[in-house]
TIKOL-537301 format. One record per residue (C-alpha): residue in three letters; y, x, z. Coordinates in steps of 0.001 Angstrom, whole numbers, always signed. Last residue first. Example, Ala and Ser with C-alpha at 12.3 -4.5 7.8 and 13.67 -1.06 7.14 Angstrom:
 type      py      px      pz
  SER   -1060  +13670   +7140
  ALA   -4500  +12300   +7800
END
This chain:
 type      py      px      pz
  UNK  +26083  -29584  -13533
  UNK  +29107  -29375  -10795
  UNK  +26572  -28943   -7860
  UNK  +24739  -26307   -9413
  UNK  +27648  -24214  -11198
  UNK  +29037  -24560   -7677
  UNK  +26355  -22651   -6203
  UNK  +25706  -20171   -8342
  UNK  +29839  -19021   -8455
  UNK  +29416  -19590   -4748
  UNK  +26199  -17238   -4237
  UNK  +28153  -13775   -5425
  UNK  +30594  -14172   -2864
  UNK  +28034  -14776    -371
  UNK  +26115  -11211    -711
  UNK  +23214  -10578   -2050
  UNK  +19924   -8284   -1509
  UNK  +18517  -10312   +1721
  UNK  +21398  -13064   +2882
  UNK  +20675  -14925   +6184
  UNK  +23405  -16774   +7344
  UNK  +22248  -20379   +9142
  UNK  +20320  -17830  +10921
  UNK  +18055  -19347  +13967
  UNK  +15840  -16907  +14079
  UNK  +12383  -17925  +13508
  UNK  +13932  -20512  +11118
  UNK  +15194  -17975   +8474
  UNK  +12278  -16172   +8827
  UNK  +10181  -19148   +8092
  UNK  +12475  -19878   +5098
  UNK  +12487  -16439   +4119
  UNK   +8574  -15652   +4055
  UNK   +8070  -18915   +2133
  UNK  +10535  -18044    -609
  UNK   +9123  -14003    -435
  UNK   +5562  -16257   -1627
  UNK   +7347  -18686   -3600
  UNK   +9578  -15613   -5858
  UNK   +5807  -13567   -5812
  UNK   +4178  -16898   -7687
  UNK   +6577  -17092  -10221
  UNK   +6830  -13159  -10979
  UNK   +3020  -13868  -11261
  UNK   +3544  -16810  -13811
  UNK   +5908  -14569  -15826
  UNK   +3562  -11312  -15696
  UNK   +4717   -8769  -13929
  UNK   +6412   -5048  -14098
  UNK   +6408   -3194  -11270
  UNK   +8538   -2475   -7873
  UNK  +10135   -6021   -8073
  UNK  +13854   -6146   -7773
  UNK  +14930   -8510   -5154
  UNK  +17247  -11443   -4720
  UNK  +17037  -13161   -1472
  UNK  +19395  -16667    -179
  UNK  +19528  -18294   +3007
  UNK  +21563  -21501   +4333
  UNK  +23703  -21864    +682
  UNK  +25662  -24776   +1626
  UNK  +24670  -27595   -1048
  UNK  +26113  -30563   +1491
  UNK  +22405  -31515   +1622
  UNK  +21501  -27716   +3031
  UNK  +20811  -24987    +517
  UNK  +17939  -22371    +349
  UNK  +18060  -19802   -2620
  UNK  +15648  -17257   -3501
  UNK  +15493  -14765   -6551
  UNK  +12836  -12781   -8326
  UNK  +12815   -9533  -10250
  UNK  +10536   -7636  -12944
  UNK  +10854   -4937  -15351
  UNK   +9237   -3265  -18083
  UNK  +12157   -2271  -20216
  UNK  +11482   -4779  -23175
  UNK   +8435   -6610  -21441
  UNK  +11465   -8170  -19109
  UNK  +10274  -10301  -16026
  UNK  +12302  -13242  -14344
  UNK  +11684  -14560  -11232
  UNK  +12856  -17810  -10024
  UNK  +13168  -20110   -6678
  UNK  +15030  -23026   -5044
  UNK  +14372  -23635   -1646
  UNK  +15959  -27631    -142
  UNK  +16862  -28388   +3194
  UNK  +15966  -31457   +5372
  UNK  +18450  -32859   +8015
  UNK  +20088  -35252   +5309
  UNK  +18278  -35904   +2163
  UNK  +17928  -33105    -252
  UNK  +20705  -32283   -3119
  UNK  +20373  -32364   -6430
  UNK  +20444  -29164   -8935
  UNK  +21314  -29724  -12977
  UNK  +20150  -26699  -14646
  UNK  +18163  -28957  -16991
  UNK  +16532  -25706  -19199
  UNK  +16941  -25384  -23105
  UNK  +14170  -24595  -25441
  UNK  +14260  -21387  -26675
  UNK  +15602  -20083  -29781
  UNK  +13368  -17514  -31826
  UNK  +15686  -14283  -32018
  UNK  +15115  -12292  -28910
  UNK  +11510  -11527  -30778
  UNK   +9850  -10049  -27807
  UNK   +7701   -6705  -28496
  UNK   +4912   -5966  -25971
  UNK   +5558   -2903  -23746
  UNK   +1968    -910  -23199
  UNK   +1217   -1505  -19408
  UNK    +694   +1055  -17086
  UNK   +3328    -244  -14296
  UNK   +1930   +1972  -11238
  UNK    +570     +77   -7941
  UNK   +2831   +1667   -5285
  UNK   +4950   +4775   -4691
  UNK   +6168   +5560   -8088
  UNK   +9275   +7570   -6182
  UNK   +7122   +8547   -3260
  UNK   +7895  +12080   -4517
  UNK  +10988  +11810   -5573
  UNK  +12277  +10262   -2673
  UNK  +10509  +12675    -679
  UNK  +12762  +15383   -1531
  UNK  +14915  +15543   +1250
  UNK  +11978  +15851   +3707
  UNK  +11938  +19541   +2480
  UNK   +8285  +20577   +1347
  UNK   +6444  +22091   +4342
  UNK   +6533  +25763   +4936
  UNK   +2911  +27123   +4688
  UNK   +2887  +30030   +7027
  UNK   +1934  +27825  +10017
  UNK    -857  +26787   +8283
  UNK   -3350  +28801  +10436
  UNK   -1380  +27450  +14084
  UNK   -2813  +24154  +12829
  UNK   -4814  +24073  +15831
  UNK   -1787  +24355  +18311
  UNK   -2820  +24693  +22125
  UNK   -1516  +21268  +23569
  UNK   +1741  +20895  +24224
  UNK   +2564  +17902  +22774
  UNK   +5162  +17167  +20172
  UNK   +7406  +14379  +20530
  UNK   +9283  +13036  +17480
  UNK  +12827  +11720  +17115
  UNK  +14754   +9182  +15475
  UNK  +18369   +8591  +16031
  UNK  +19575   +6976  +12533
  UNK  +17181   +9556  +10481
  UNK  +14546  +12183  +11578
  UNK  +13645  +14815   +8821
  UNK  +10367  +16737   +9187
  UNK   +9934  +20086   +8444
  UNK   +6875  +20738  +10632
  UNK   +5796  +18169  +13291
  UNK   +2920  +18585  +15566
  UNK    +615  +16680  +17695
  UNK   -1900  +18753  +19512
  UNK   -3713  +16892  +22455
  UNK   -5372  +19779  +24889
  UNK   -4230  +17735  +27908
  UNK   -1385  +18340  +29949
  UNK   +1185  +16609  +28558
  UNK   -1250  +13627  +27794
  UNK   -1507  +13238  +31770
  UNK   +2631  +13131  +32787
  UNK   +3553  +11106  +30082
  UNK   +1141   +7545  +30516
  UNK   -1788   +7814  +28808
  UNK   -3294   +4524  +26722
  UNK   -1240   +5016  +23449
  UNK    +973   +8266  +22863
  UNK   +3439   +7214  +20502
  UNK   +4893   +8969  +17640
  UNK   +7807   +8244  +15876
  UNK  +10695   +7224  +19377
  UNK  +13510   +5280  +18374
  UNK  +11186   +1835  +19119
  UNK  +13588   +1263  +22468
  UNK  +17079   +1581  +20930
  UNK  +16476    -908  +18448
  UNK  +18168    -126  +15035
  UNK  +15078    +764  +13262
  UNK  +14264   +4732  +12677
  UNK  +14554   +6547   +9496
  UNK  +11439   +9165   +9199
  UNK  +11453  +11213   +6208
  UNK   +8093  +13411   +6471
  UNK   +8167  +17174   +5560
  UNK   +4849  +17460   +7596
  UNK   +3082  +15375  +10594
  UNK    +160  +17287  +11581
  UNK   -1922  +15106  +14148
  UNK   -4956  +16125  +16076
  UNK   -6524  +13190  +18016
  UNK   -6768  +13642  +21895
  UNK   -8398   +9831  +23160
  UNK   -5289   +8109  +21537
  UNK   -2936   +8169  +19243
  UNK     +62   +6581  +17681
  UNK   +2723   +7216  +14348
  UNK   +5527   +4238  +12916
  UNK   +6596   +3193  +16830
  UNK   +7275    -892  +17235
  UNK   +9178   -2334  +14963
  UNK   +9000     +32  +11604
  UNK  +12348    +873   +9711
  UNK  +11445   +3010   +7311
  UNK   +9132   +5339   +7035
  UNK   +8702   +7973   +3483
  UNK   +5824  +10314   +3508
  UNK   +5608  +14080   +2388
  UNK   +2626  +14677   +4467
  UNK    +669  +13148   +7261
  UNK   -2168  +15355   +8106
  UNK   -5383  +13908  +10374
  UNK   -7805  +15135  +12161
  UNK  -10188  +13198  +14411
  UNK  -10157  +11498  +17571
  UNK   -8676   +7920  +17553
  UNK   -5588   +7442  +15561
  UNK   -2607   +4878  +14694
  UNK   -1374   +5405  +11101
  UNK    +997   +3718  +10457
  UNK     +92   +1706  +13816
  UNK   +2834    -185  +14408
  UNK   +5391   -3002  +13148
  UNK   +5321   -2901   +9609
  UNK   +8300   -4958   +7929
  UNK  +10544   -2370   +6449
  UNK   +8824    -169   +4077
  UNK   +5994   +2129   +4388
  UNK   +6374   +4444   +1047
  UNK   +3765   +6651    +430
  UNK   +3277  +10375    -362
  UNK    +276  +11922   +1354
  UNK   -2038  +10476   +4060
  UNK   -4517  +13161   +4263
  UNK   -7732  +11856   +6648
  UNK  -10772  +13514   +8718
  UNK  -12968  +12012  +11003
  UNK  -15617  +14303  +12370
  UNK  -13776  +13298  +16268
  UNK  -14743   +9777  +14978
  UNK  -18460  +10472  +16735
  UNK  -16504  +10155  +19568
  UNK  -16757   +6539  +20202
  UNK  -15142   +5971  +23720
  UNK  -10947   +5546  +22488
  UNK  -12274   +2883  +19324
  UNK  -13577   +2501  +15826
  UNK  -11043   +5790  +14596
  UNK   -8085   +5455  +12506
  UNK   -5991   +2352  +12606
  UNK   -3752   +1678  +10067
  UNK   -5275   +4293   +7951
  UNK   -9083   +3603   +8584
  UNK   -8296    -302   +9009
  UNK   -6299    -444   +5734
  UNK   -3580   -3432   +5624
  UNK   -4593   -4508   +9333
  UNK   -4850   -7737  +10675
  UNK   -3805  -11176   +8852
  UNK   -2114   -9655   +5932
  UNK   +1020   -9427   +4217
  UNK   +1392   -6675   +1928
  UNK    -321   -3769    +481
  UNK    +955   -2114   -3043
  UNK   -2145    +263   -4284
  UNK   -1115   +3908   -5613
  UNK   -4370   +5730   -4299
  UNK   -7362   +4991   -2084
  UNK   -9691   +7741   -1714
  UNK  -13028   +7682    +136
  UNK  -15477  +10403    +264
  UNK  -17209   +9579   +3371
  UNK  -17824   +6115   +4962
  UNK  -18814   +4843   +8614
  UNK  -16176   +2634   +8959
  UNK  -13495   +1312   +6239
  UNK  -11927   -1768   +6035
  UNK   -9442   -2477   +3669
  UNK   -6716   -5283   +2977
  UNK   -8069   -6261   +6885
  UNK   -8481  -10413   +7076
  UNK  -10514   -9388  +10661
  UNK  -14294  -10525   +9078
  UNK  -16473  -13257  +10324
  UNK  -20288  -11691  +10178
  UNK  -22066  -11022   +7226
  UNK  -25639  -11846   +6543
  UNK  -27183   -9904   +4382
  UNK  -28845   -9739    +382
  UNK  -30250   -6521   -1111
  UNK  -32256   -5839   -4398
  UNK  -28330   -6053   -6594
  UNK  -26469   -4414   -3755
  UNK  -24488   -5604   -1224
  UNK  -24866   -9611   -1839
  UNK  -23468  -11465    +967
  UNK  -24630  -14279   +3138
  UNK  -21758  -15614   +4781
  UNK  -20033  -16006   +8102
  UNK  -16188  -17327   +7745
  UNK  -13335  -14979   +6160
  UNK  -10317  -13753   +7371
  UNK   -7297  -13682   +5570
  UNK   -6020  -11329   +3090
  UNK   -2222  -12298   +2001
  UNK   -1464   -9246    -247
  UNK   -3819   -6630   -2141
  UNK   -1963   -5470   -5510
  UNK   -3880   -3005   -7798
  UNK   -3853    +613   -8766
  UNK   -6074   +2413   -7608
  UNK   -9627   +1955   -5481
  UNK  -11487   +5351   -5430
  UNK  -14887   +5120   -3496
  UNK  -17463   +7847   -3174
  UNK  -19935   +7384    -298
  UNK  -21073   +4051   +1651
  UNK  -21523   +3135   +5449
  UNK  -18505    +589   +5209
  UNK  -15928    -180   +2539
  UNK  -15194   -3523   +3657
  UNK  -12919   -5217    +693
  UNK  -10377   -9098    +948
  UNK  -10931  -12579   +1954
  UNK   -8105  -14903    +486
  UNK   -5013  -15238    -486
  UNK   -4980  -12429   -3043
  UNK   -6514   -9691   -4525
  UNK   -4094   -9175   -7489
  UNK   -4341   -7343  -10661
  UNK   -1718   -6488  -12866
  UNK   -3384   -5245  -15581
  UNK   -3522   -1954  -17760
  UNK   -4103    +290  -15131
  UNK   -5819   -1428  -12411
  UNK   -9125   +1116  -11803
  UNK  -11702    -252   -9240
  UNK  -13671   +3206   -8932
  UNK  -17417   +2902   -7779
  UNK  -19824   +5499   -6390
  UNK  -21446   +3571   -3479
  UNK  -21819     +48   -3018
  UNK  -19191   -2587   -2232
  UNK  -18614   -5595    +186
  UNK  -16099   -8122   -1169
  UNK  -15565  -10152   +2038
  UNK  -15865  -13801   +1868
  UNK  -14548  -16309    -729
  UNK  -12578  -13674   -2590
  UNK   -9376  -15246   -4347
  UNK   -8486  -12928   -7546
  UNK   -5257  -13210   -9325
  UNK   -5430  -11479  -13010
  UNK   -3419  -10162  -15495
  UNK   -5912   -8890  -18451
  UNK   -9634   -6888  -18905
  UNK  -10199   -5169  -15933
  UNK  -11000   -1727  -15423
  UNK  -14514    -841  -12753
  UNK  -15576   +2827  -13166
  UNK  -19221   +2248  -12511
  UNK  -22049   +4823  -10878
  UNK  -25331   +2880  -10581
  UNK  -26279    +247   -7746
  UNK  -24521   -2517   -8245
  UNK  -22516   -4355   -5781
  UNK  -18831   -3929   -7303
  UNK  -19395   -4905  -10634
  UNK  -20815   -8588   -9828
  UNK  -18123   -8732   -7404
  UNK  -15571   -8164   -9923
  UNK  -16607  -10901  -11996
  UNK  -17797  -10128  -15714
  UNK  -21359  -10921  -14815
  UNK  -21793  -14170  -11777
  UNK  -22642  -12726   -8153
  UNK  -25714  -14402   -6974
  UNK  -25158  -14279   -2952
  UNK  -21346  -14212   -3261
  UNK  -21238  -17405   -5422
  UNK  -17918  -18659   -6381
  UNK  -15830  -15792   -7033
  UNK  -13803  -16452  -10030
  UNK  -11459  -13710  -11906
  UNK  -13733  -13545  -15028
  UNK  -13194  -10612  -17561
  UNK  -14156   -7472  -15360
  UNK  -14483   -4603  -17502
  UNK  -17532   -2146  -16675
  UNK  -16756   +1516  -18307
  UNK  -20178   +3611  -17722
  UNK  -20914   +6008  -15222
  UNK  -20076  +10026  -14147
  UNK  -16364   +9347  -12759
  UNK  -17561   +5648  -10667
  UNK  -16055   +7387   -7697
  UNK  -15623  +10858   -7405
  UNK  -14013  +11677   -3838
  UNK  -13954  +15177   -3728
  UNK  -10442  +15633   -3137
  UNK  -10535  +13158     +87
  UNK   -9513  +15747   +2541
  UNK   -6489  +16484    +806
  UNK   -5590  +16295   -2511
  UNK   -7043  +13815   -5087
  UNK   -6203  +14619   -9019
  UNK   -9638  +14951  -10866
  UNK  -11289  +11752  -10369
  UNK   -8137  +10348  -12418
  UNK   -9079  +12177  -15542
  UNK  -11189   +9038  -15452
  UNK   -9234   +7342  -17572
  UNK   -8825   +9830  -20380
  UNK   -8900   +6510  -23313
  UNK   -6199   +4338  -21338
  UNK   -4268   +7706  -20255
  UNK   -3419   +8210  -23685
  UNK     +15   +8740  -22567
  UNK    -680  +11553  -20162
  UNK   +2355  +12032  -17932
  UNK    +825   +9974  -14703
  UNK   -2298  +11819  -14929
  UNK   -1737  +15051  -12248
  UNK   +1829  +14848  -12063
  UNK   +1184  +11631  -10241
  UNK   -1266  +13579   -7792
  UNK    +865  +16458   -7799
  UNK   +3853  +15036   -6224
  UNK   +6577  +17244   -7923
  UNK   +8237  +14554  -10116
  UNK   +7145  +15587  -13885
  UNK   +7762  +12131  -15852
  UNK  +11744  +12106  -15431
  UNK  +11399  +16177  -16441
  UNK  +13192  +18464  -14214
  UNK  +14133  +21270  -16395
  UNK   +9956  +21672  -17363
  UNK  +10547  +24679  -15502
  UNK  +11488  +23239  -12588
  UNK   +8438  +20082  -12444
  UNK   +5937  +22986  -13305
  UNK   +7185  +24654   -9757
  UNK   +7317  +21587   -8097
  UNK   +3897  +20921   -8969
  UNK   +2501  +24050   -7506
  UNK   +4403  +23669   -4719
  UNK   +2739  +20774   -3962
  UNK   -1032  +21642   -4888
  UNK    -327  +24685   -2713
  UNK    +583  +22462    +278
  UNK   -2457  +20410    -254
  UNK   -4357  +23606    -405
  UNK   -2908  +24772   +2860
  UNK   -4043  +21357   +4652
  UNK   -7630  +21703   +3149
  UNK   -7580  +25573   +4769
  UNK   -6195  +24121   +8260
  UNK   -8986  +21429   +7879
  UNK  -11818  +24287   +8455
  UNK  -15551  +23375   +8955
  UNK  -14592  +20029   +6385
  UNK  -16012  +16842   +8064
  UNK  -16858  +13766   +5650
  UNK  -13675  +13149   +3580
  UNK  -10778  +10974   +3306
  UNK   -7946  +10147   +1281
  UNK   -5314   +7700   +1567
  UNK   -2328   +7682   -1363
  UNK    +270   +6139   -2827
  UNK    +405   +3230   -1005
  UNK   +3844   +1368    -991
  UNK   +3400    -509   +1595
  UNK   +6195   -3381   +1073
  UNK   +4229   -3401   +3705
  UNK   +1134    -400   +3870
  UNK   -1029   +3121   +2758
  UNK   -2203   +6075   +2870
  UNK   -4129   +5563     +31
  UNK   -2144   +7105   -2782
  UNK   +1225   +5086   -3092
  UNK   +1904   +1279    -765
  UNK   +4613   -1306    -183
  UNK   +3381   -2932   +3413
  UNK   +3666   -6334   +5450
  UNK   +1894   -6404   +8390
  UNK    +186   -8878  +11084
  UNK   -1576   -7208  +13807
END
């Protein structure tokens, strides 16, 4: 399935915004994990009120966890300490040393090279992984990790890009935060190094963002996920190996306080067996259906905001995959919704199984209207210390004179712009036929502050996606975040310079 996601804590996808994803080996009671999410919650809403609201205190206790420390750069792994949900005791790299990654390469995945992320990945004590500046990193074949390691972005923008991407699979103790994963694609067989004493032979892989199978102790939190070739996480996009493996009925999963923005089409999440509690999420606009199960998963979907697309026929949240109505109404299924809030005609359908959750029925979910707020720094967080620009050295000046393409071919102009002052970033597309008719045209905010060549990069990349969109449907007028009157002033500047 190809996605686009913004993600918050792993849970994940297109413009996902991932906040969070967290899971666990099996717990004897989830009802008591969900209540403790629920506490942490209205625990931090409670500081967030007294404090009078504070722009840094926003109620979602993971980010109130670390998010208002300003020395977080020497306290990073303070981190460990904020999961919620299944995946609280997820402790990564917490007990080893620092390992900074200075070299983005990866050209040998059999003898990894020191100071590449690989190299830090694969070893066999406890590491809490930081990198050293902005960097894009093309994987040649799957990065395949070991056990107790945190990849930690804070300080960088780091992308995972164009290339192969992670399997997180029969390990323990995993917290990935804070990068950008976009553009996977699958990779060809290879001999991979898993461990420093340990070399395999790994098959073609999907192009998933993430794939995780047989793991425990995994938490993914405040990664941005866009644009690959199959899944964005595997475990959270699709949750459980398949309908006849029931060892995934110990599968257990919190997917708390992300952003899955227009673009995705299904399976956010889509589960097999297992438990697993949705909470305080924000969906927008997915194709298909934004929840589905099969072979009798539990699912408790609380104080979610779901706004549905304009299609008539994907109104519907949650879909029941492989049963038709009148058998998965009378199985034990139990799919619930507390306190959610259904926008522009959407609608969720419990079953009637016997309730499992009936325990937390006390807990009232947090109201849906406050899930802007809390998937407000949905995403890969902008850490960075703000450099100081002297506005007063001139700058060379720019040819903004624009010529037009031949006949029958049209030309994309792109630009980003990024401001260390207040730590923002945008981009800006603009396609124009040989008369200079503006076909198509984007302008977009970026959720984090970029470098200049990466706000570069990201303004050819949305280019790309709107010229082929643009051509997919036939749109001679196809505006995304402007509107024509503001294009002519552009456009005439252009033709007249």
């Amino acid at each position: 399935m190809a996605s686009s996601y913004l993600l918050s804590l792993i849970t994940i996808l297109f413009s996902l915004l991932i906040p969070t994803l967290i899971a666990s080996r099996p717990v004897k009671d989830p009802e008591f994990v969900v209540k403790e999410v629920r506490r942490s919650i209205n625990a931090s809403l409670t500081r967030r009120n007294l404090k009078g609201g504070s722009s840094c205190s926003t109620g979602n206790p993971i980010d109130d966890c670390g998010k208002c420390d300003s020395n977080w750069d020497k306290n990073r792994r303070k981190l460990a300490d904020c999961a919620v949900g299944f995946g609280k005791s997820a402790v990564g790299g917490k007990n080893g040393k620092i390992y900074a990654v200075t070299d983005p390469s990866d050209d040998d995945a059999v003898n990894p090279k020191n100071g590449t992320l690989r190299h830090a990945v694969v070893q066999t004590e406890p590491l809490w992984i930081i990198f050293e500046r902005d960097m894009v990193i093309k994987l040649k074949v799957e990065l395949i990790m070991n056990s107790y390691k945190t990849i930690d972005g804070r300080g960088a923008n780091v992308h995972i890009a164009g290339g192969a991407c992670f399997t997180i699979q029969s390990i323990t103790n995993i917290i990935i935060h804070g990068i950008h994963i976009h553009e996977c694609k699958p990779a060809k067989n290879a001999n991979v190094r898993d461990s420093p004493g340990h070399l395999g032979h790994s098959g073609m892989s999907d192009g998933d963002a993430i794939n995780i199978f047989g793991t425990k102790h995994i938490w993914v939190d405040h990664c941005t996920i866009s644009n690959c070739a199959d899944a964005l996480i595997d475990v959270i996009i699709l949750l459980g190996h398949n309908d006849t493996y029931t060892a995934d009925k110990s599968m257990q999963v919190t997917i708390p306080f992300n952003h899955f923005g227009e673009g995705l089409t299904q399976r956010i999440p889509r589960i097999r067996h297992g438990y697993v509690h949705i909470v305080n999420n924000d969906y927008t606009n997915w194709e298909m259906y934004a929840i589905g199960g099969s072979a009798s998963p539990t699912i408790l979907s609380q104080g979610n905001r779901f706004v549905a697309p304009d299609d008539e026929k994907s109104k519907e949240v949650a879909k029941y995959e492989n049963a038709p109505k009148n058998e998965w109404q009378n199985w034990n299924w139990n799919w619930k919704s507390e306190g959610d809030e259904f926008l522009n005609a959407a609608f969720f359908t419990s079953s009637s199984g016997s309730s499992s959750s009936s325990s937390a029925s006390d807990i009232t979910a947090k109201a849906a209207s406050l899930v802007p707020t809390l998937t407000a720094n949905a995403g890969a967080l902008n850490c960075q210390k703000a450099a100081i620009t002297d506005l007063s050295s001139p700058r060379p000046a720019l040819s903004s004179h624009w010529s037009p393409p031949p006949p029958g071919v049209l030309k994309i102009n792109v630009d980003g712009a990024s401001s260390d002052l207040d730590g923002t970033s945008s981009i800006g597309v603009i396609i124009r036929d040989c008369k200079g008719e503006a076909i198509a045209a984007l302008c977009k905010p970026l959720q984090s502050h970029y470098s200049a060549e990466l706000v570069e990069v990201l303004a050819m990349e949305h280019a790309h996606e709107l010229a082929l969109l643009a051509r997919r449907t036939g749109s001679h007028q196809l505006w995304k975040g402007v509107t024509p009157p503001f294009l002519d002033p552009i456009v005439q500047a252009d033709i007249l310079n």
